[in-house]
C-alpha positions as CSV (number, residue, x, y, z in Angstrom):
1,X,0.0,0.0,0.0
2,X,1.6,3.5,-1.0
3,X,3.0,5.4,2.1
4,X,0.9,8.0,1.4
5,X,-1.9,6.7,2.3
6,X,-0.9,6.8,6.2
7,X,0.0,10.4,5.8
8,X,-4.0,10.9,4.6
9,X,-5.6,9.5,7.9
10,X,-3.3,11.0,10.0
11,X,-4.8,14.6,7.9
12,X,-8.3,12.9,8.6
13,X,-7.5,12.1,11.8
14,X,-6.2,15.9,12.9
15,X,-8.7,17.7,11.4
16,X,-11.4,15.7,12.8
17,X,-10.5,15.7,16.1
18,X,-12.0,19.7,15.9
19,X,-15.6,18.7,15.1
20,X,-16.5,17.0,18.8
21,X,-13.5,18.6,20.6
22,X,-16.3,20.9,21.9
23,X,-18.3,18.7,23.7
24,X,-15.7,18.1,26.6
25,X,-15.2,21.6,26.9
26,X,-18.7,23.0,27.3
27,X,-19.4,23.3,30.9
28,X,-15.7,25.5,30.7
29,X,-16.3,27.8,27.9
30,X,-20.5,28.2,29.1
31,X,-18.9,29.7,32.2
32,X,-15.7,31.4,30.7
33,X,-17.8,33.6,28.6
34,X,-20.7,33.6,30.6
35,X,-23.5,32.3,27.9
36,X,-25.5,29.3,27.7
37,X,-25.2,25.4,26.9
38,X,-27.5,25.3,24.3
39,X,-25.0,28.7,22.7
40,X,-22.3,26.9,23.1
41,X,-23.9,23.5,21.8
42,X,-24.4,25.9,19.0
43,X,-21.0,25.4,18.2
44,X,-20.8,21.8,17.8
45,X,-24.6,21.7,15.6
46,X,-23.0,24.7,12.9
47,X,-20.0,22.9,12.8
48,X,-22.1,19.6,12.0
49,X,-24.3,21.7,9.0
50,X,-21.4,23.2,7.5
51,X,-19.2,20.0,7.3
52,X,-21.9,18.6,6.1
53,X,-23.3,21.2,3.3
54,X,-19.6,22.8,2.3
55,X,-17.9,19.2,1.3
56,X,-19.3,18.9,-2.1
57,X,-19.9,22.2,-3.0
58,X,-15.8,23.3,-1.7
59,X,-14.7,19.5,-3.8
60,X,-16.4,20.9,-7.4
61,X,-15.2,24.2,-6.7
62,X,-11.4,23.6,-6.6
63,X,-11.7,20.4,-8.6
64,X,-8.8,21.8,-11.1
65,X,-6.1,22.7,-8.8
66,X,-3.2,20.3,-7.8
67,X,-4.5,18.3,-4.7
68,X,-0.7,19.0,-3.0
69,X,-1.2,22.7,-3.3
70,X,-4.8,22.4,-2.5
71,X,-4.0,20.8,0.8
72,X,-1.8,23.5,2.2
73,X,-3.9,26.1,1.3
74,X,-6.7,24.7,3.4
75,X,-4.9,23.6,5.4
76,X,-3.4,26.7,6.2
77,X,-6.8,28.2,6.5
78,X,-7.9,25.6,9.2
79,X,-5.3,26.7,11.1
80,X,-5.9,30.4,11.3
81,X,-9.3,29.4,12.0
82,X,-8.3,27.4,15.4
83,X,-6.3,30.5,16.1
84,X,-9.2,32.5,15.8
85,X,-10.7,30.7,18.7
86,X,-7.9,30.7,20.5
87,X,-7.3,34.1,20.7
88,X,-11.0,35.7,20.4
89,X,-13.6,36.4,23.2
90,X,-16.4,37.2,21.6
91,X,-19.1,34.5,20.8
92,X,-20.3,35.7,17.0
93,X,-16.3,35.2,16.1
94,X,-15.9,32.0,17.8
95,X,-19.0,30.7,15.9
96,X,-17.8,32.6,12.9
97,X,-14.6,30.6,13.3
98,X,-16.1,27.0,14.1
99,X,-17.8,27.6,10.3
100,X,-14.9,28.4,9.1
101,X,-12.7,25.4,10.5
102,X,-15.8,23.0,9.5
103,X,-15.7,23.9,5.8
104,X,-12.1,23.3,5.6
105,X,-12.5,20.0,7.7
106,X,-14.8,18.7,5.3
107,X,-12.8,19.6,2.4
108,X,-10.0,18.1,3.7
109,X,-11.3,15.3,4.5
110,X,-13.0,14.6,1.7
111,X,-9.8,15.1,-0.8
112,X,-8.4,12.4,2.1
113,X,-11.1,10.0,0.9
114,X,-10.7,11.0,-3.1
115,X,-6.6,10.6,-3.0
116,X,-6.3,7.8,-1.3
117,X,-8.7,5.9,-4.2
118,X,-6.8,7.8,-6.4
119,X,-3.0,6.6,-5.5
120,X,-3.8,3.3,-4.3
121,X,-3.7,0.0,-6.3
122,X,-6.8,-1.4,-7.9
123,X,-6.2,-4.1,-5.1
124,X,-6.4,-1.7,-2.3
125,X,-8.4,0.7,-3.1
126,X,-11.1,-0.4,-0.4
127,X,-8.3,-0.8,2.5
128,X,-6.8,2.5,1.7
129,X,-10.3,4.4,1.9
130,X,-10.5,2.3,5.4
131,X,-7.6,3.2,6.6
132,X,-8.4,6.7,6.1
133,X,-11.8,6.3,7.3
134,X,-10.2,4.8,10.5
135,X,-8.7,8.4,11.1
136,X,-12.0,10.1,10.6
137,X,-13.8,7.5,13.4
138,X,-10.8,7.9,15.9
139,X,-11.5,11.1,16.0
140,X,-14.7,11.1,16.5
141,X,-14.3,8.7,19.3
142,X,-11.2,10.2,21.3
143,X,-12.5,13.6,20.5
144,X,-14.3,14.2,23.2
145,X,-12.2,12.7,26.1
146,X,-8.7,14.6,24.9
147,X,-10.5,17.8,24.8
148,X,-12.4,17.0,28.6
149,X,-8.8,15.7,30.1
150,X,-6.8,18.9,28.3
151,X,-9.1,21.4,28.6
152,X,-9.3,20.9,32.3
153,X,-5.5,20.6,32.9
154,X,-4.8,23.9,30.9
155,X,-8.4,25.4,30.0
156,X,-11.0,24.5,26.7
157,X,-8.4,27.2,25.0
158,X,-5.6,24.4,24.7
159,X,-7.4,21.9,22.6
160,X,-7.8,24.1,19.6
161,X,-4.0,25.4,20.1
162,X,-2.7,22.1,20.6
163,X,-4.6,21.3,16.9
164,X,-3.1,24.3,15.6
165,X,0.4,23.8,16.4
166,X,-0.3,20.0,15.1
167,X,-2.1,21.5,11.8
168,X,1.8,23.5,11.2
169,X,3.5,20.7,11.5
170,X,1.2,18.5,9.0
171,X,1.7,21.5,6.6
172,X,5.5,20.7,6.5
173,X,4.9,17.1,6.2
174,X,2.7,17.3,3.2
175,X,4.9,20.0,1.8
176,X,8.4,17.4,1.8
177,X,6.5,14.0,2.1
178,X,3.0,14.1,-0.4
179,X,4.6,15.3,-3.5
180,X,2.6,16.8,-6.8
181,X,-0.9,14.8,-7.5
182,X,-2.7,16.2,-10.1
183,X,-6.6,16.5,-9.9
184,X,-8.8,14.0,-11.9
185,X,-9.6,15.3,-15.7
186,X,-12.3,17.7,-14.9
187,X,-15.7,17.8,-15.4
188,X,-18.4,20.4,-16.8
189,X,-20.5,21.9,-14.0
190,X,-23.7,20.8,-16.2
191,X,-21.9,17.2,-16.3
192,X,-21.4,17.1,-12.3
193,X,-24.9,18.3,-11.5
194,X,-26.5,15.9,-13.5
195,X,-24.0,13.2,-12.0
196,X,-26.0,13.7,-8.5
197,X,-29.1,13.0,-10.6
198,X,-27.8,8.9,-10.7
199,X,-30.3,6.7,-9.1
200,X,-28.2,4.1,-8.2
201,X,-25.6,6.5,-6.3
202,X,-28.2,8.0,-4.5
203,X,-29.9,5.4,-3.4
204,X,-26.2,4.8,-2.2
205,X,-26.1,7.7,-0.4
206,X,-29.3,7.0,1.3
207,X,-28.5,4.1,2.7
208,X,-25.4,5.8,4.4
209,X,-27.9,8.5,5.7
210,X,-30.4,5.9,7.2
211,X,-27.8,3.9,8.7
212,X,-25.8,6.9,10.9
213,X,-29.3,7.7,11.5
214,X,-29.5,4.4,13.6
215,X,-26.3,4.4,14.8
216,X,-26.3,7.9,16.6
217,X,-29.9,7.2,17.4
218,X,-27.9,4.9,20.5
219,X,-24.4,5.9,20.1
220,X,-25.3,9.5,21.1
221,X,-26.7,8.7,24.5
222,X,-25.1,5.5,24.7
223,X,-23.5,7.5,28.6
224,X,-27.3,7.3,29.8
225,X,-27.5,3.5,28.4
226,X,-24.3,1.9,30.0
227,X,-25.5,4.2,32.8
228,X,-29.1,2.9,33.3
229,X,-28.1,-1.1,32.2
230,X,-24.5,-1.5,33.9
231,X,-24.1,0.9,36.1
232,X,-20.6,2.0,35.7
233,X,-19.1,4.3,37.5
234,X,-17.4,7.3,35.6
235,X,-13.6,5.5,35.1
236,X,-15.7,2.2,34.2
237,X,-17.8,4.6,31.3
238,X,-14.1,6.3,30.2
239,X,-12.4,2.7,29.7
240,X,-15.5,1.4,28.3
241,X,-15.5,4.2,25.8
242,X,-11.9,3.7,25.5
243,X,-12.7,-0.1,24.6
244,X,-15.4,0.9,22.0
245,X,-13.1,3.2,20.1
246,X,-10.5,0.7,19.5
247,X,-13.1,-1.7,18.5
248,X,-14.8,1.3,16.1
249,X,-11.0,1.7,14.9
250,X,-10.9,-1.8,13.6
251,X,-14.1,-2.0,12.3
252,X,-13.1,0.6,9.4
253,X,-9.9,-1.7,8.3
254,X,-11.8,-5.1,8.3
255,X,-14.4,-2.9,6.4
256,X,-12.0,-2.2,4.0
257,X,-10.0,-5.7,4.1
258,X,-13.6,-7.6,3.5
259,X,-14.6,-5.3,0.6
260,X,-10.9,-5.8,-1.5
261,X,-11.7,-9.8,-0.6
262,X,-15.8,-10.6,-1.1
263,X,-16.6,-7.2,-2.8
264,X,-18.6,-4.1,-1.9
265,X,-22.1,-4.7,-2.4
266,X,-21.9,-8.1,0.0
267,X,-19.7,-6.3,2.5
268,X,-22.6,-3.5,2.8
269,X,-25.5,-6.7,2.9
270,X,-23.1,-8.4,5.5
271,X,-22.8,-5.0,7.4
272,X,-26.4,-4.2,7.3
273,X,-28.0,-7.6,7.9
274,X,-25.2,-8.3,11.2
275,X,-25.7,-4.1,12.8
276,X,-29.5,-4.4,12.7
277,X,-29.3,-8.2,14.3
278,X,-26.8,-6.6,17.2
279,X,-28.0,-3.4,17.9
280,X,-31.8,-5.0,18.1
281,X,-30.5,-7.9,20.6
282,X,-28.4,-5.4,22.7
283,X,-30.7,-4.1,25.5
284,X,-32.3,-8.1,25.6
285,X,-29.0,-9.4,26.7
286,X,-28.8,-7.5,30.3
287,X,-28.9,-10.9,32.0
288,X,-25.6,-11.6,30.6
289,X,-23.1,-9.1,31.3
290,X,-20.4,-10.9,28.7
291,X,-22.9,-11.2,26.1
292,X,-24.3,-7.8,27.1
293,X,-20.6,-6.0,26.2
294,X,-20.3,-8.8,23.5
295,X,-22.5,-7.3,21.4
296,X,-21.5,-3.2,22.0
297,X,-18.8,-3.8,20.4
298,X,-19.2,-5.9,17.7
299,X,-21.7,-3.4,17.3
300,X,-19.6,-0.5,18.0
301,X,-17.1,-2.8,15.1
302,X,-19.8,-2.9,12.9
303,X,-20.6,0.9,13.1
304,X,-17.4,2.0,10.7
305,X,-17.2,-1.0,9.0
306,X,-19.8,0.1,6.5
307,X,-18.3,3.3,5.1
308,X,-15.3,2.1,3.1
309,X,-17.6,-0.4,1.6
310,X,-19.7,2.3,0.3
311,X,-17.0,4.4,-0.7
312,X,-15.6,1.8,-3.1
313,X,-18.9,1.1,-4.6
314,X,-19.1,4.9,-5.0
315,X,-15.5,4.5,-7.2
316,X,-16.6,1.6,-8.8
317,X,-20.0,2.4,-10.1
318,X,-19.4,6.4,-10.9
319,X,-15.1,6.6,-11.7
320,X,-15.4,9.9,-13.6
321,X,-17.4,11.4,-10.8
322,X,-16.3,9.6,-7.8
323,X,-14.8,13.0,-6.1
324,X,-18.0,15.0,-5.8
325,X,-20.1,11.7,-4.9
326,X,-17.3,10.1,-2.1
327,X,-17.4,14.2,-0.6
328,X,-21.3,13.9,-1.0
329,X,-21.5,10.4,0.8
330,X,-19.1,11.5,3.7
331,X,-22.3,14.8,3.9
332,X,-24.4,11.7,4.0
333,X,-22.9,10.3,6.8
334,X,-22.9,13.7,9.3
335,X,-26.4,14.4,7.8
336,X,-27.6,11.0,9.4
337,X,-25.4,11.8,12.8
338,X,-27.6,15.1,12.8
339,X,-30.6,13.4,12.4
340,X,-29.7,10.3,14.8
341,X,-29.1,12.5,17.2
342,X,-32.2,14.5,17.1
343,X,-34.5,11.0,17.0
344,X,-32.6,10.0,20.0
345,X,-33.2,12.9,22.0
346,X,-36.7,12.7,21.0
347,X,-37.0,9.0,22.0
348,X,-34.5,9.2,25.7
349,X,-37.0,11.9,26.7
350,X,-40.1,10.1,26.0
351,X,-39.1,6.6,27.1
352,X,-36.0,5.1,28.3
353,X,-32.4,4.8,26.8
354,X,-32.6,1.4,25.9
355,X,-35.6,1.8,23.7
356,X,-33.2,4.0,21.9
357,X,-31.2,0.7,20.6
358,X,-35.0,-1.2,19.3
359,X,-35.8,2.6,17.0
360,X,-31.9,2.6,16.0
361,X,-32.2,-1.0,14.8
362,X,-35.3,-0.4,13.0
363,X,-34.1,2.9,11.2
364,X,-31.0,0.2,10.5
365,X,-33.2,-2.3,9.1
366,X,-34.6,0.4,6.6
367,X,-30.9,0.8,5.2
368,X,-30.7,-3.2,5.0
369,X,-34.2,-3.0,3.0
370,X,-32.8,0.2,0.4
371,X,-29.8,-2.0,-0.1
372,X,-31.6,-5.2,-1.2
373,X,-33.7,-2.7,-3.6
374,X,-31.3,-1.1,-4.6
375,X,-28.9,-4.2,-5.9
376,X,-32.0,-5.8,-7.0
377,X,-32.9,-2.6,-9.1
378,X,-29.6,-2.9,-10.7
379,X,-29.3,-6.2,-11.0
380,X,-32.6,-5.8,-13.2
């Protein structure tokens, strides 16, 4: 596998440490500048919106400039924007800056996803869009407990400088170590609009949307779950959270190993058919504790095993506009977090957190059921 490719997650893995970095912090900056937790919750949900709408947009846009160019320019950008925050006191600038930071994440992320399909064998393609994926869910993961345990020991200012000074010294590494990658051959703006027009691929992207959908409908008050079912005590919940990200970690490599080996379409059936089993079965299987955490995290593996498989369909089915449809699937992705998130909340304050898991597994069976029609369609 080319080098490079490790170079790309770490990127992925940088940038998106800055998207949840604020939900550790927001007791400290909700009293530092004296405003509310919904304002400051503000923060993380513009972020979310903006990563989500500026990807594809920010992809077709600069489409024709060198990708090693490209990157320094953002990435340059994303770290004035961290600096920003750093230095400013004043809400409207910090929000003003978190938009800022999120359109560059996305881009930068996305050209990530697009060069690593780009430089990598035929034969790797899937395990290189893993392995970058893998830096995208570690981040999401470990987000939120490095920004809690270093905003406390030096204030929720030293997160975003600590990803500032880390931003510089990616910017020298991609400026000696990535060397010149020219863009794909370009296409007309009439060409790319009707490319989002494709059935099949959106149908793709669908399924990514109604899958995060159930995921975070569990995963984002899965503290309340493990609270209300096991019990554990806060350093039992941070090495439980610890164990769940390494397992999430994984789940994004075997979801690229499995695709290369038995292809895409019956990695996503595989995926599908195994996450809605699990995530259905967890809260019945209280009375065993080790089949109980069994099946968190081969759910939790399960969770980020799905993307790569979907982002190598995406290559495979639409080559000459794979970049504007891989940026538009990883939009799918944080549109479903969004929207996971939201059911959740809807569902922990009417019932109880482990009702959460039976409405995540059925929004996950949905995804399984657009799949099968979808392959079927085509198939046809």
């Amino acid at each position: 596998m080319d080098k490079r490719i490790y170079l790309l997650s770490t990127i992925a893995f940088i940038v998106g440490l800055v998207e949840l970095v604020i939900g550790g912090l927001l007791p400290l900056i909700a009293e530092d500048l004296k405003i509310s937790y919904g304002k400051v919750g503000m923060l993380i949900s513009m972020f979310s919106l903006s990563f989500a709408i500026s990807g594809p947009i920010l992809l077709s846009l600069t489409s024709k400039m060198e990708r090693k160019r490209l990157f320094l320019i953002v990435l340059l950008i994303f770290f004035v924007s961290n600096m920003i925050i750093v230095l400013s006191d004043m809400y409207t600038v910090l929000l003003a800056a978190r938009i800022l930071s999120a359109m560059c994440a996305s881009l930068l992320v996305s050209l990530c996803i697009t060069i690593a399909s780009q430089i990598s064998d035929d034969a790797y393609t899937a395990r290189a869009i893993g392995l970058v994926l893998m830096g995208v869910s570690a981040s999401l993961v470990f987000g939120v407990p490095f920004s809690l345990w270093l905003g406390s020991e030096l204030g929720w200012r030293a997160p975003f400088l600590f990803i500032a000074i880390l931003t510089l010294l990616l910017m020298l590494i991609v400026f000696f170590a990535l060397g010149k990658i020219e863009p794909k051959k370009n296409l007309p703006l009439k060409a790319q609009v009707k490319a989002l027009k494709e059935r099949k691929i959106l149908l793709i992207h669908s399924i990514s949307i109604i899958f995060f959908t159930g995921h975070m409908t569990l995963y984002a008050y899965l503290t309340p779950f493990l609270q209300s079912t096991l019990h554990l005590s806060e350093k039992s919940l941070s090495l439980m959270y610890l164990i769940i990200g390494i397992f999430s970690i994984c789940g994004s490599l075997l979801g690229g190993y499995f695709t290369d080996r038995i292809s895409a379409k019956r990695t996503i059936f595989s995926v599908l058919s195994l996450f809605t089993l699990t995530i259905v079965a967890i809260p019945f299987l209280k009375f065993s504790v080790v089949l109980f955490v069994g099946a968190i995290l081969l759910w939790s593996l399960l969770s980020w095993s799905l993307q790569p498989a979907i982002q190598s369909y995406i290559v495979s089915s639409a080559s000459t506009t794979s970049d504007i449809h891989q940026s538009l699937n990883n939009s799918s992705a944080h549109i479903g977090m969004a929207l996971g998130s939201t059911i959740g909340g809807i569902t922990i304050d009417a019932y109880t957190a482990e009702i959460n898991a039976i409405i995540g597994g059925t929004i996950a069976c949905i995804a399984l059921i657009v799949a099968i029609l979808t392959f079927k369609w085509q198939r046809n």
